[in-house]
C-alpha positions as CSV (number, residue, x, y, z in Angstrom):
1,X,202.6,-37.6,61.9
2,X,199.1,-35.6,61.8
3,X,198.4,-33.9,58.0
4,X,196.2,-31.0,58.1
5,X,194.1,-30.2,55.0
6,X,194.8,-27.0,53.5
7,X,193.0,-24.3,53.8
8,X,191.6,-24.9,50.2
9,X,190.8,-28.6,50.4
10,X,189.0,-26.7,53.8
11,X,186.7,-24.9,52.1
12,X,185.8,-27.3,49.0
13,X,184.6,-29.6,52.1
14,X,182.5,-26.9,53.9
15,X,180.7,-26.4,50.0
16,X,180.7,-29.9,50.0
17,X,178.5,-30.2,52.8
18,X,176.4,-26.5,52.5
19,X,175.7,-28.2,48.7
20,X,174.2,-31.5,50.5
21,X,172.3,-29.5,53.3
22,X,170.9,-26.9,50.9
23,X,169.5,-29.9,48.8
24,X,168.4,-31.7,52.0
25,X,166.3,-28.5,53.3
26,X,165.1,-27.8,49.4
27,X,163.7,-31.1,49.4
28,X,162.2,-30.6,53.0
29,X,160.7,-27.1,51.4
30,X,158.9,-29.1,48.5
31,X,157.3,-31.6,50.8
32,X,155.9,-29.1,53.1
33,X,154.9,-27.0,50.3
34,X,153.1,-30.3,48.9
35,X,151.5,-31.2,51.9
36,X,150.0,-27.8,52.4
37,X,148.8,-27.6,49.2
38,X,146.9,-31.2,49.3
39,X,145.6,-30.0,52.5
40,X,144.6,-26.5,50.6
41,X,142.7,-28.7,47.9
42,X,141.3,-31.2,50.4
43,X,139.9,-28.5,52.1
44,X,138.3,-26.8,49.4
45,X,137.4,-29.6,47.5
46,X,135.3,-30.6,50.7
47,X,134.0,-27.4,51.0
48,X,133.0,-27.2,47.3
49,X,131.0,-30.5,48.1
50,X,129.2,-28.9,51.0
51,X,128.6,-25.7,49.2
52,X,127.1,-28.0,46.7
53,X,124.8,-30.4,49.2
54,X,123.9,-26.4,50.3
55,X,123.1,-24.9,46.8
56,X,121.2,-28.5,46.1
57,X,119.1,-28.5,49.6
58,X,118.0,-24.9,48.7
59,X,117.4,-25.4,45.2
60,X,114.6,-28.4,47.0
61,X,113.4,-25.8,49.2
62,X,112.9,-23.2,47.2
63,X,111.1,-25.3,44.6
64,X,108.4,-26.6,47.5
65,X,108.2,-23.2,48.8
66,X,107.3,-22.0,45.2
67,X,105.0,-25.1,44.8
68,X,103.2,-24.4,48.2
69,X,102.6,-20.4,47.1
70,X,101.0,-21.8,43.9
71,X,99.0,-24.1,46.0
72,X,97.8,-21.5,47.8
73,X,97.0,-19.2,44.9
74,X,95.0,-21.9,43.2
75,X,93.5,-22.7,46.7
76,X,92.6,-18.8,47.3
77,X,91.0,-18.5,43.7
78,X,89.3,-21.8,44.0
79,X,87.3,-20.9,47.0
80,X,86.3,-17.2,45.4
81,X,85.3,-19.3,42.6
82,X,83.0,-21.8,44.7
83,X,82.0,-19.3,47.1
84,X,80.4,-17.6,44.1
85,X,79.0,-20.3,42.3
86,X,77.7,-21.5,46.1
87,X,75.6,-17.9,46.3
88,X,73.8,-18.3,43.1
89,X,72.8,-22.0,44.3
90,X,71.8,-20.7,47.3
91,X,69.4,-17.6,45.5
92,X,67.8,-20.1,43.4
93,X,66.9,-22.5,46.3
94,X,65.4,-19.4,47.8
95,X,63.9,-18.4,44.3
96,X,62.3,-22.2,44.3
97,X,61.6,-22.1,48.3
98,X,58.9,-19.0,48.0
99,X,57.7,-19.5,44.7
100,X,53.9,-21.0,46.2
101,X,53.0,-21.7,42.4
102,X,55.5,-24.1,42.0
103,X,53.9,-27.9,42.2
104,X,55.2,-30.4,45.4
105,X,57.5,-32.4,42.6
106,X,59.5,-29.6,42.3
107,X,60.7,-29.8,45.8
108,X,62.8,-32.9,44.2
109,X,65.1,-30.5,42.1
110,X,65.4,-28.0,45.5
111,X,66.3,-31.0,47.0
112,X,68.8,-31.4,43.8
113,X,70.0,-27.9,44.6
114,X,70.9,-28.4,48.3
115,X,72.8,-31.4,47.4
116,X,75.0,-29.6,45.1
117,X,75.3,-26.4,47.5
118,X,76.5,-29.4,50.1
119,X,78.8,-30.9,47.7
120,X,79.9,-26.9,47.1
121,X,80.6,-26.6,50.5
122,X,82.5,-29.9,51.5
123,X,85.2,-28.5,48.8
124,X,85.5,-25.0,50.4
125,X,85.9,-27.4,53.7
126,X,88.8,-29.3,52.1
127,X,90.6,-26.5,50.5
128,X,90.4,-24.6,54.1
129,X,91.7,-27.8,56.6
130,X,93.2,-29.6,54.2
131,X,91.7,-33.1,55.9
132,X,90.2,-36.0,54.1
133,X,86.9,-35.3,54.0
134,X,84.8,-38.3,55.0
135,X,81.3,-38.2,54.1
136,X,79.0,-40.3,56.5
137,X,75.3,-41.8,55.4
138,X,74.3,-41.9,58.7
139,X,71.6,-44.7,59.6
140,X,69.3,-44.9,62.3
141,X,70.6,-48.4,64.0
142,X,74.4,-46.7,64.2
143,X,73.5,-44.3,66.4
144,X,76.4,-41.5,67.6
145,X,79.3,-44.0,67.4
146,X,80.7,-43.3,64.2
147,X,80.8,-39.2,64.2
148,X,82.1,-39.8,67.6
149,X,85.1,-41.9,66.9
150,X,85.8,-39.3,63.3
151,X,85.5,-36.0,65.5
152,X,87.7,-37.7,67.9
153,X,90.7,-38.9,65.7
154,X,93.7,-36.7,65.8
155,X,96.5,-38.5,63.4
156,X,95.2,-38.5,61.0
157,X,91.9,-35.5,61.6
158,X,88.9,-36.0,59.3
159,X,86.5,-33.4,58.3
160,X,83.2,-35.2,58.7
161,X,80.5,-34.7,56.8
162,X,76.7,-36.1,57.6
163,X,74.1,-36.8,55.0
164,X,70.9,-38.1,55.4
165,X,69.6,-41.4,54.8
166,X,66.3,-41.1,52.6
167,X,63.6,-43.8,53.5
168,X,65.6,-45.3,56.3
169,X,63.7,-48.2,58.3
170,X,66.4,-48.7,60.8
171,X,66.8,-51.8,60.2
172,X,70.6,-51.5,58.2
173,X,74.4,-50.4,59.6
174,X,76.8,-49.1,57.7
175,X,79.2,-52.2,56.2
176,X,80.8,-49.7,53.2
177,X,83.7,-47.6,53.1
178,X,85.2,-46.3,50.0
179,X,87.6,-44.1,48.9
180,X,88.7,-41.9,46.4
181,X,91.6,-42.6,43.5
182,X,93.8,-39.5,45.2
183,X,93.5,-40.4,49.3
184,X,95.9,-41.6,51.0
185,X,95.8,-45.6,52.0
186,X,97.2,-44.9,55.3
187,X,94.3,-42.9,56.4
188,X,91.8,-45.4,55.0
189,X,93.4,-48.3,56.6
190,X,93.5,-46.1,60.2
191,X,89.9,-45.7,60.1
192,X,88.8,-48.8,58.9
193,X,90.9,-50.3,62.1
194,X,89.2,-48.1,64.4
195,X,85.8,-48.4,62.9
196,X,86.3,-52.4,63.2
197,X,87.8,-51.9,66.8
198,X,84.6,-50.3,68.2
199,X,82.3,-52.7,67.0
200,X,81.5,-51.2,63.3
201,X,81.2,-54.3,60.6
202,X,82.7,-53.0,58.1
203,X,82.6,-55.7,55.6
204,X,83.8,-54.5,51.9
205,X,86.5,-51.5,51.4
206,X,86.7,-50.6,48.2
207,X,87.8,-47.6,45.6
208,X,85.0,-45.6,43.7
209,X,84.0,-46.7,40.4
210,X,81.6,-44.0,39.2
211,X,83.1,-41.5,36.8
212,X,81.0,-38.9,38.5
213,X,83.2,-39.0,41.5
214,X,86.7,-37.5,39.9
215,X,86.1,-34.6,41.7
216,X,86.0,-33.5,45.1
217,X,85.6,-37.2,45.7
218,X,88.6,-38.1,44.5
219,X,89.8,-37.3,48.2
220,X,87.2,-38.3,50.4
221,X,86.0,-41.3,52.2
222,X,82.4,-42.7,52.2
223,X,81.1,-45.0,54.7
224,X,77.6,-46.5,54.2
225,X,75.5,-49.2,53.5
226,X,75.5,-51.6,50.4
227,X,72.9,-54.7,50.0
228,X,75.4,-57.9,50.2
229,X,74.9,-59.9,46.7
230,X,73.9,-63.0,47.8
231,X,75.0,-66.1,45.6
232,X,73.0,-69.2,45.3
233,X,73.9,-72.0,47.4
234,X,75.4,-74.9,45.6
235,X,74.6,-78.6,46.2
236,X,77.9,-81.2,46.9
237,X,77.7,-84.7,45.4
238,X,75.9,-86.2,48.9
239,X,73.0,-83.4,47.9
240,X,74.0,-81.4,50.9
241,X,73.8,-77.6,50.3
242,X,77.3,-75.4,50.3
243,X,77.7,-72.2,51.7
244,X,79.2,-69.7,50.0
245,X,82.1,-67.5,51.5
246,X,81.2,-64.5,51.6
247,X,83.7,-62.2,49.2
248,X,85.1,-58.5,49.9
249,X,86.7,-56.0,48.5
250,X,90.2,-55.1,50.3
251,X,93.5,-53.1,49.2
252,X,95.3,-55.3,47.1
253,X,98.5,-55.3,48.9
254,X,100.9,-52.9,51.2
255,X,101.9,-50.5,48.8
256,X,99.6,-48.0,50.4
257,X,102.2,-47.7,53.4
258,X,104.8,-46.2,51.0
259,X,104.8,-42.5,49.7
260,X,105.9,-41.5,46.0
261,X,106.8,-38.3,44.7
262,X,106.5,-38.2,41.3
263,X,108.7,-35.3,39.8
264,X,109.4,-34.6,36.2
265,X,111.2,-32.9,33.5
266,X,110.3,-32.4,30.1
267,X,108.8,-35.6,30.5
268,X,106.6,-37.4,27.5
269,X,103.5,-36.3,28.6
270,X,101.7,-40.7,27.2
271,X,104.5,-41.9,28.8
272,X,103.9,-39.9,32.2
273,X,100.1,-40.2,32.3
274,X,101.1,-43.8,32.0
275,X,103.2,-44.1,34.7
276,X,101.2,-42.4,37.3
277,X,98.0,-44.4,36.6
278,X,100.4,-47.8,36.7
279,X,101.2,-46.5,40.5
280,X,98.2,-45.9,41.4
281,X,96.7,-48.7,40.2
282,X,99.7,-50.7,42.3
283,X,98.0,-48.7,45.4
284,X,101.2,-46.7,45.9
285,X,100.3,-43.3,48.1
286,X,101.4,-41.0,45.1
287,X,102.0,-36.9,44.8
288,X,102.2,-35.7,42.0
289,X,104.3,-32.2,41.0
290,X,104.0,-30.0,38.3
291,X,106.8,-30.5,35.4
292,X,109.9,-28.5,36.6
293,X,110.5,-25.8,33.6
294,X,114.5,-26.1,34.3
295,X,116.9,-28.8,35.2
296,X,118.0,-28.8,38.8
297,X,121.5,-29.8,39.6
298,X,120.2,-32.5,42.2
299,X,117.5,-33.7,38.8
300,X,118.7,-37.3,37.4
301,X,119.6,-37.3,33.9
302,X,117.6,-40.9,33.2
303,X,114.6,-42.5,34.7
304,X,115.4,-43.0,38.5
305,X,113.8,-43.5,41.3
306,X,115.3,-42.7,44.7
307,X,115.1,-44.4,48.2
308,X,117.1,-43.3,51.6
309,X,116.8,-46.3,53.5
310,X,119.0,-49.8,52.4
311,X,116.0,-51.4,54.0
312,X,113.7,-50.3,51.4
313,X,116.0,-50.3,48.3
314,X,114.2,-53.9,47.4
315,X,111.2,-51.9,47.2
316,X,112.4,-49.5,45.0
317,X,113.7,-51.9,42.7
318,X,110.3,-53.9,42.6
319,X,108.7,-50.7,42.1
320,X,111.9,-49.4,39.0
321,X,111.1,-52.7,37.5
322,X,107.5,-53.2,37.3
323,X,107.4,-49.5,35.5
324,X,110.3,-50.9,33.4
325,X,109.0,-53.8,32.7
326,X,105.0,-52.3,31.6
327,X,105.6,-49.3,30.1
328,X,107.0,-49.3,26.7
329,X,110.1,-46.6,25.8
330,X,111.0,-45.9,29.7
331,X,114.1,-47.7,31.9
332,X,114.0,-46.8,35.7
333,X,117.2,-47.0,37.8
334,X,117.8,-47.1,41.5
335,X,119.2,-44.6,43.5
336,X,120.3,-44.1,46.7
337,X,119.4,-40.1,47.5
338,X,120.8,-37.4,49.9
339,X,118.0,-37.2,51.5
340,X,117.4,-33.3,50.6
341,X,114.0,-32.4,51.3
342,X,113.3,-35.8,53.1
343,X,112.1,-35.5,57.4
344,X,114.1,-38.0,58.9
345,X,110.7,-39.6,59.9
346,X,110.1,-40.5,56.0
347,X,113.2,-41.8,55.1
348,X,111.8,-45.6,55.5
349,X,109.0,-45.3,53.5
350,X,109.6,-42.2,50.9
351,X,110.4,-43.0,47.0
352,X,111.1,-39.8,44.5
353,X,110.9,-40.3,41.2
354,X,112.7,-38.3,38.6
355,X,111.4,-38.7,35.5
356,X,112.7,-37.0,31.9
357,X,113.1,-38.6,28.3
C-alpha cells in the first residue's frame, strides 16, 4: 500500500532542499564576486604599471627636453660671447693692418691674431651645425681630393675647415689624423675608411696630446702631415741589416662603436671624475649629463649600468666590472632597462649609467 508524507514532513523536505539550493547559489555568488574582483585588480594593477612605464617615459622626456633648452641657452650666450670677443680681434687686426709705422715683424703677431679670429670662428661654426669640425692642413701634392670627399659626406656631415700650410715645398701628403678626447670614434673611423678608400695614406690615427687643445679641439678632427721617426736599422747575427716595421698609432680596441650615457645623482664628485676619465680612456663614445637635482622614479638606487639588448649584456658586464674592479669605493650592477628614451635603432649599442653613492 502507497504512504503519502504528510503535509508537514512535505514542507520540512521543500526547506530541506530551498536550504541546500540557497547555499549552492550563495556559494555560486561568492565565486563570481571573486572572479570579478581579481579581474577588477588585474586590471588595474596592469593599468597602474602602464600609468607607471607613462609617468617614467615622460619623466625621461621631459628631463632631455629641459637638458636640450639649457643647451641651447648656453649655446645662444656662448656665441654672443665669441661673437664679441671675435669683433675686438678683428678691430685690432685692422688697428695693426694700417698702422704703416709698425715694423714687417709685426705682421707675425697679426698673423697671431687671424689665427685666433679663425679658431673664434670654427667654435661659432660648431655651436651653429653642431658637426665635427675637421680642420684640414691642406698641402700642395693633395690637391682637391680631400675637401672633396669631407663636403661630400652626409652620415656623418663634417664642417671643414682649411688652413694653410706655411713653407710648403709640395713635396709631403697628409699621413695624420687626430682627434679630440670628446669626438665620437664612429665618425673618426668613417673618415679614416673613406680617406684610405680614395687613395689617402693615412698612416698614424691618434688622440691629441697637447694640453692647449682642451678646447674647441676637444671635438674636432685634424688631418695633416707628421715627419715619420725613423729608427735605426739593426744588424742580425749573419751582419745582414733588419728593417724595422714601421709602428702606428690606432684606437685601441672597439669600444668606440658603443654609446654611454653617463647620468648621475648626488654622485661623489673624485669618484665621478674618475669614472668618466676611466671610459674614456677605454675609448667608450661617452655623454655626459649634468647631475640630476632630484631622484627620478626610473633612477637606480646603486651603481648600475643599463643595456636593452641580451646581445650586448656581456658588454655591459665587461664594462660594470672593469669600473668595479679600478675604481676604489664604487660597485656597478647590470641591468636590463625599459628602453625609455632609447630609438629602437640604439638599442644594440647604447649603455646608461646611473650613478649615486
Amino acid at each position: 500500500m502507497k504512504t503519502y508524507k504528510s503535509i508537514e514532513e512535505t514542507i520540512a523536505d521543500v526547506r530541506k532542499k530551498d536550504k541546500r539550493y540557497n547555499y549552492i547559489y550563495f556559494i555560486v555568488i561568492l565565486i563570481m564576486i571573486a572572479v570579478i574582483a581579481s579581474i577588477i585588480i588585474y586590471t588595474q594593477d596592469k593599468k597602474n604599471k602602464e600609468n607607471e612605464e607613462t609617468i617614467a617615459k615622460y619623466e625621461m622626456e621631459l628631463i632631455e627636453y629641459k637638458r636640450f633648452k639649457e643647451e641651447d641657452l648656453h649655446r645662444t650666450d656662448s656665441i654672443t660671447k665669441l661673437v664679441a670677443t671675435l669683433r675686438s680681434e678683428l678691430v685690432r687686426i685692422e688697428e695693426n693692418l694700417n698702422d704703416e709705422t709698425k715694423p714687417r715683424e709685426d705682421r707675425e703677431t697679426v698673423l697671431e691674431n687671424v689665427n685666433l679670429a679663425q679658431d673664434q670662428l670654427i667654435r661659432i661654426t660648431n655651436n651653429i651645425t653642431g658637426n665635427t669640425i675637421v680642420r684640414y692642413y691642406k698641402r700642395k701634392a693633395d690637391g682637391s681630393k680631400i675637401e672633396r670627399l669631407i663636403q661630400s659626406m652626409k652620415e656623418p656631415s663634417f664642417t671643414l675647415n682649411l688652413k694653410k700650410v706655411s713653407n710648403d715645398n709640395g713635396r709631403y701628403k697628409v699621413n695624420t689624423v687626430w682627434y679630440g678626447t670628446e669626438v665620437n670614434r664612429i665618425e673618426v673611423n668613417t673618415l679614416v675608411n673613406n680617406l684610405r678608400k680614395n687613395g689617402i695614406r693615412i698612416k698614424d690615427v691618434k688622440q691629441f696630446d697637447n694640453p692647449r687643445t682642451k678646447n674647441w679641439k676637444s671635438k674636432a678632427i685634424e688631418i695633416g702631415y707628421e715627419p715619420i721617426k725613423r729608427v735605426k736599422e739593426e744588424e742580425s747575427e749573419d751582419g745582414n741589416k733588419i728593417k724595422p716595421k714601421p709602428t702606428t698609432s690606432r684606437v685601441k680596441n672597439s669600444n668606440y662603436k658603443y654609446k654611454v650615457r653617463f647620468y648621475s645623482y648626488k654622485p661623489n664628485a673624485t669618484i665621478k671624475n674618475k669614472l668618466i676619465t676611466f671610459i674614456r680612456k677605454e675609448s667608450y663614445t661617452l655623454t655626459v649629463y649634468p647631475d640630476w637635482t632630484e631622484k627620478h622614479s626610473f633612477f637606480a638606487n646603486t651603481p648600475t649600468i643599463f643595456y636593452y639588448q641580451e646581445e650586448t649584456k656581456d658588454i655591459a658586464q665587461k664594462l660594470a666590472a672593469t669600473l668595479s674592479d679600478n675604481i676604489r669605493g664604487v660597485k656597478f650592477k647590470v641591468q636590463l632597462g625599459n628602453g625609455y628614451g632609447i630609438k629602437a635603432s640604439e638599442k644594440g649599442n647604447t649603455f646608461l649609467v646611473h650613478y649615486t653613492q
